[in-house]
N, C-alpha and C positions, 0 to 999 in steps of 0.2 A: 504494500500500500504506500503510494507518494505522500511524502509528509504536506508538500504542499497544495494537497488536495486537502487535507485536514484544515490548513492554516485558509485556504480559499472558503473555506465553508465556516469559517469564523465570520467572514464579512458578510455570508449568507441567513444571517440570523434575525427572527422574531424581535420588536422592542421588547423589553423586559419589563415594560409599564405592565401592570395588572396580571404580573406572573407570580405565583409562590416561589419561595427558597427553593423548594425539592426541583421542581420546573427546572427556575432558573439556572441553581447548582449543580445538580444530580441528572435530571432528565434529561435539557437539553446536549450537555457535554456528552455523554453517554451517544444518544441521539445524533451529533455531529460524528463520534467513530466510528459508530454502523453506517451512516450515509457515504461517510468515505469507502468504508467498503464496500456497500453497494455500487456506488461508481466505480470502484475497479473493477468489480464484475459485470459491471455493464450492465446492471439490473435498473429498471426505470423506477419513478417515484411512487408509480401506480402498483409496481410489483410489492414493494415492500409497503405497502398499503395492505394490502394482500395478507402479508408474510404477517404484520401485524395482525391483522384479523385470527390469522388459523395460530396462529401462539397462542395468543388471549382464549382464545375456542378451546383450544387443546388444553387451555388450565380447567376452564369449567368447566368440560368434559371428568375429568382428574377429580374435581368437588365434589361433583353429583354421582358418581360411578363405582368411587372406589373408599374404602373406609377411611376413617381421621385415621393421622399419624402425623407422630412429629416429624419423618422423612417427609411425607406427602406436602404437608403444609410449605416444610423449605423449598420442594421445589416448586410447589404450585405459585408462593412470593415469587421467584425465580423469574418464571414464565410469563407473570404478569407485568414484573416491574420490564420484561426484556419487551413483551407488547407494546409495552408506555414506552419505551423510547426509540419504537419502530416505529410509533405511533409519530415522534417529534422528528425523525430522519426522516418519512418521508417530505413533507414540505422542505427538508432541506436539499435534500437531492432536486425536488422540481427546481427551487427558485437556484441554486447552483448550476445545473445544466440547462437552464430557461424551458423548460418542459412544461411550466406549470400551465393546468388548464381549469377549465368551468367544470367539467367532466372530473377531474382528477379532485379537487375542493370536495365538489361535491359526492365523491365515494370516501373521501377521507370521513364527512360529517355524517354520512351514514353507517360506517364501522364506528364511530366515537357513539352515536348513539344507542347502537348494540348493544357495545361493551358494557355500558352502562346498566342495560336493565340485565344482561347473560350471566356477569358475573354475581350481582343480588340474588337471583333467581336459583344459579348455581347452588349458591349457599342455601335458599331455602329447600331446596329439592336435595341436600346431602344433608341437613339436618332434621327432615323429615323420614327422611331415607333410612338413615343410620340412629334414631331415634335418641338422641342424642340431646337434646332440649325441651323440656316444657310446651305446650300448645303454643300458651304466648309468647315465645321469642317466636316464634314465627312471623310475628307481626315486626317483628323487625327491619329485616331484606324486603319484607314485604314499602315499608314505609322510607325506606333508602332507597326505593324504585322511584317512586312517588319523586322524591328530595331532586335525585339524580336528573330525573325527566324535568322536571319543571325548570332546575336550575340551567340546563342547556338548552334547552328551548326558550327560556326567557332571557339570556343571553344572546343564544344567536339569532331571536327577531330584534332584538335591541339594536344591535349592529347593522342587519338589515334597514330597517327604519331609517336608523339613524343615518346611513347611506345615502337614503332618498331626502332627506333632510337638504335644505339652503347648508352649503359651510359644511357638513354633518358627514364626509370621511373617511371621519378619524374614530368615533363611534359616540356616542351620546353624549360626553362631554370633553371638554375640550383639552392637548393633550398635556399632559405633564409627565417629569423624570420621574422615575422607578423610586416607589418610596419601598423601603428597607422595615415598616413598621405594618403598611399593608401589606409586604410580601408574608410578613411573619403570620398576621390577621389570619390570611389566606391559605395558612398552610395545612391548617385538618381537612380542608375540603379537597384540597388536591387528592388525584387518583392516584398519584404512586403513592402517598401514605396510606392508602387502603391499601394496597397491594403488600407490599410488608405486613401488615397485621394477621394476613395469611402463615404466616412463620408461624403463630401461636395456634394455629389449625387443630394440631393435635394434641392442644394443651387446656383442652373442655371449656371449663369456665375462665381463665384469662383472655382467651379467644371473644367468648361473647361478651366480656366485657370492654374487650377493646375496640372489635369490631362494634358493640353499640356505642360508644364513646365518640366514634370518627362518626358515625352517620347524624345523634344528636348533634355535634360542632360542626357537620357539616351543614343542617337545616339552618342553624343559626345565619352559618357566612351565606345561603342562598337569601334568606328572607334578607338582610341589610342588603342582598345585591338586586334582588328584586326591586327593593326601596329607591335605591340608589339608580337602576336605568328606569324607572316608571320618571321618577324625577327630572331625569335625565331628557327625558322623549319629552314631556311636557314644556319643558325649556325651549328645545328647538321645535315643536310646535308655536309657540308662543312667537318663536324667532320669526315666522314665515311671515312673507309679506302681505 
């Protein structure tokens, strides 16, 4: 692999405004190695688009199919967190090779949607399965679906809107540098911290409690962000001539 394909795809990067620590630190760098190697292989952005999908798959498959264990769990983390940053390599590989298309966006936002409800689902269909929880934790995964859906759909019409907006871009409000204390804000909601919390799979009740711990603090940062683009869209509403 050319180092100076690695250093070219530093300059190919996302702003960092409205990214978490894990994102910022963890996933995208990660994200930038795979992308380098997929362009040595000559794999396109669309492929490891792909490759992201049947990883993340092949974990849930692994939740719902096969008993807890503390092996299981490490590698099911594993496979997730390797998804989340196929997931950040593909955009990098488009906007790098100039490949990126409307087609290509839009099969990315529809594997981010998947994921979203596959891997909750996952969970409730192996702790149904393997009878391993109470009735009510089932309402769990069940309620981290919910969380999960709304908070990326209300997101990604915000954006949309906000597009069609006079001025409006840059997304609902207008931009600013990367704060270091909203990255942190943001950081139970991120999806590689749920992925990690998979490690404790086969560790019964620390499991469910860490796993409910990211899905409560994750409801929290959706409802303030919901607050925050409803506001947002109102604003540039207001703005129109």
């Amino acid at each position: 692999m050319e180092v100076s394909v690695v250093r070219r795809l530093a300059t190919a990067q996302k702003s960092a405004r409205g990214v978490s620590l894990y994102s910022r630190h963890v996933n995208r760098p990660w994200g930038r190695l795979l992308a380098a190697a997929a362009v040595h292989l000559g794999l396109s952005a669309q492929t490891v688009t792909y490759l992201s999908a049947a990883v993340t798959a092949t974990a849930a498959l692994l939740l719902a199919l096969v008993p807890p264990s503390v092996a299981l769990g490490a590698g099911v983390a594993v496979l997730l967190a390797l998804g989340f940053a196929l997931d950040s390599a593909d955009g990098q590989v488009a906007r790098l090779t100039g490949t990126g298309s409307l087609a290509g966006e839009w099969t990315d936002h529809v594997v981010d949607a998947g994921k979203m409800v596959l891997v909750h689902a996952a969970v409730l269909v192996g702790w149904a399965r393997w009878d391993v929880v109470d009735g009510a934790w089932l309402l769990v995964p069940l309620a981290a679906q919910l969380v999960a859906t709304v908070g990326f759909a209300g997101g990604t019409l915000a954006e949309l809107l906000a597009r069609s907006a006079p001025d409006g871009d840059d997304g609902p409000t207008a931009p600013r540098p990367p704060s270091t204390a909203r990255a942190l804000a943001l950081l139970p909601a991120d999806y590689g911290v749920l992925c990690w919390t998979f490690a404790l799979w086969g560790a019964g009740t620390a499991f469910r409690w860490a796993y409910a711990t990211v899905v409560l603090l994750t409801a929290l940062v959706v409802v303030a962000l919901l607050r925050r683009w409803f506001a947002g869209l109102r604003r540039l509403a207001g703005a129109r001539p």
